[in-house]
Structure formats: structure tokens, C-alpha cells
C-alpha positions, 0 to 999 in steps of 0.5 A: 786960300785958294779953292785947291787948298780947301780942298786939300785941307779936307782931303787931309782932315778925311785921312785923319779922321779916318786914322783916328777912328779905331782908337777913338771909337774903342774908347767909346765903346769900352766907357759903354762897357763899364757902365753895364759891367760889374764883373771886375775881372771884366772891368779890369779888362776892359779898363786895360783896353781903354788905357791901350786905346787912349796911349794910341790915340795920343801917339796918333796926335802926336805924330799927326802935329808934326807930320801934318800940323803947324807943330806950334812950339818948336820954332823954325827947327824941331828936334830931330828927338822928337820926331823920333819919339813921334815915329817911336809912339806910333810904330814902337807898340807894333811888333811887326814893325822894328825900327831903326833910326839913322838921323845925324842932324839935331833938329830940322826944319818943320818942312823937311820933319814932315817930309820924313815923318810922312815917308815913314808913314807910307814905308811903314803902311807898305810893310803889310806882314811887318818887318823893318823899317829904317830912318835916315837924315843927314844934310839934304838927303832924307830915306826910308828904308822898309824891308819885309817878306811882302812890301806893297806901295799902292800905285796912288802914292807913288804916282802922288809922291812923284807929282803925276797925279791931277790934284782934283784927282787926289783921295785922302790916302793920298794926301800924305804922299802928295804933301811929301812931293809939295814940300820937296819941289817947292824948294826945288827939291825932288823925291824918289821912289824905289821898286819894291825888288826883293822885299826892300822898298826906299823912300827918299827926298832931295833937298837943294840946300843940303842942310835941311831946313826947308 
């Protein structure tokens, strides 16, 4: 393993550390509560919170295996369904976000499911006051459609997604960003990145074979 893959594999590891922080750290909290609390109204309570925390920490690790893992299990193709239900787990809880899912291949490779999941991540970040993010697949064209009353992509995944930033330049928020441009242009692929005029931002990712089993 080369020096920039360790690096980037710890610029990966700080990006889900981070993600995984909240839900984790509300978990802990809330079993402190329950050990001093005796009110059960209180408990109760508290028990709801911790049972919200954990469905949130699961669907984090289930999105994260497919979007960033070896997605052990699946084979050479997942299911197109179970990246539905990863996005689903992650974003179907958030009212502020209403999805739509426009995938008509029935399974993809792990190459081109981690392009997409990863491209909804970053159209779903950018939607900071909610709105809706579309998800679309078919043959070699993958977009993500994110629609909202203020859309904002930071500078650094974009410059990330289309490969002009420096990898020793890389931060963890960017490491989705620059996995989505590596798995597209290693297979001689390219990715594409909208302005965010009049509040609708796209995504997108070219793959030269047209079936989408990188």
C-alpha cells in the first residue's frame, strides 16, 4: 500500500469518525442518564432518545459499508435496493430532505453504487435549509439532483470532485468527493458538476462502459 493510501484511509477513517460522533456520543450520554434518573417519565424519554440514536448510528453504518467499505456479501453487483434503503436510512428520518429515486438498473457494480451513494451525500449536505434531492441511474450515467431555497457545495468538493485538488491537499470532508472523481476516472470515466443556479444543483458521473459495472 502506497504512502498516499494510508494517507487517504485516515483521511477516510476522520470523516467517519466524525459523522458517527453525534449518534454514538447521544448514546453514551442518555445510558448516563438512565443510571441517575428515576422519574420514568424522564426514563422514558430518555429511553425514546436513545432508541433514535441507535436507528441513526445503524443507518450511518449501513450507508457507510456500501458508500466507503468493501460491501462484503453482495458479490461483483449489489442490488440497486439496497442502495435505496442505505439513502432511505440516512435521509428518509429528515424532514427536510424528500427524496426521489429514478434508478432503473437492478443491481450495480460496488464501484459505480459508491459513485452514487457518494454523490448523494454531497447533494444532500448541500441542501442546508432542506428540500429535494432526486437519484437517478440508468446504463452509464449516474445524477443527483438536489433543489432547495439555498443550495451550497463548498469549493473543496468541487475542486475534489473534478480532480483538481492536490492529494496531499485533501481534508476529510473531502475524501467523499475525491473517491467519487477516483472511481469514475480510473475507468476512464469523467464526473460533472453543476452550478447551483436558481437553487437546483446536479451531480453526475459518466461511465465509458454504459452498463455500470465499474
Amino acid at each position: 500500500m502506497t504512502d498516499d493510501a494510508v494517507d487517504y484511509a485516515s483521511l477516510l477513517c476522520s470523516r467517519l469518525c466524525h459523522d458517527l460522533l453525534s449518534p454514538v456520543g447521544a448514546i453514551n450520554n442518555g445510558v448516563e442518564l438512565l443510571a441517575d434518573e428515576h422519574d420514568p417519565e424522564l426514563r422514558a424519554r430518555v429511553l425514546e432518545l436513545l432508541a433514535e440514536s441507535a436507528r441513526a448510528s445503524a443507518a450511518k453504518l449501513k450507508f457507510f459499508r456500501l458508500a466507503f467499505g468493501a460491501a462484503g456479501g453482495f458479490g461483483d453487483a449489489v442490488d440497486t435496493r439496497e442502495a435505496r434503503a442505505a439513502i432511505e436510512g440516512l435521509f428518509g428520518q429528515d424532514k427536510r430532505v424528500a427524496l426521489g429515486w429514478m434508478v432503473s438498473d437492478p443491481s450495480m457494480g460496488k464501484g459505480a453504487i459508491k459513485i452514487l451513494l457518494n454523490l448523494a451525500l454531497i447533494g444532500a449536505d448541500a441542501l442546508v435549509r432542506g428540500g429535494r434531492l432526486d437519484v437517478g441511474a440508468e446504463g452509464g450515467e449516474i445524477v443527483v439532483r438536489a433543489e432547495g431555497p439555498r443550495l451550497v457545495l463548498d469549493p473543496e468538493l468541487r475542486t475534489a470532485l473534478l480532480g483538481q485538488t492536490a492529494p496531499q491537499a485533501l481534508t476529510p470532508r473531502a475524501a467523499a468527493a475525491w473517491l467519487v472523481h477516483r472511481l469514475a476516472t480510473g475507468q476512464g470515466g469523467k464526473v460533472m458538476v453543476s452550478d447551483a443556479d436558481e437553487g437546483v444543483l446536479l451531480l453526475g458521473a459518466h461511465l465509458p462502459d454504459g452498463r455500470n459495472r465499474l
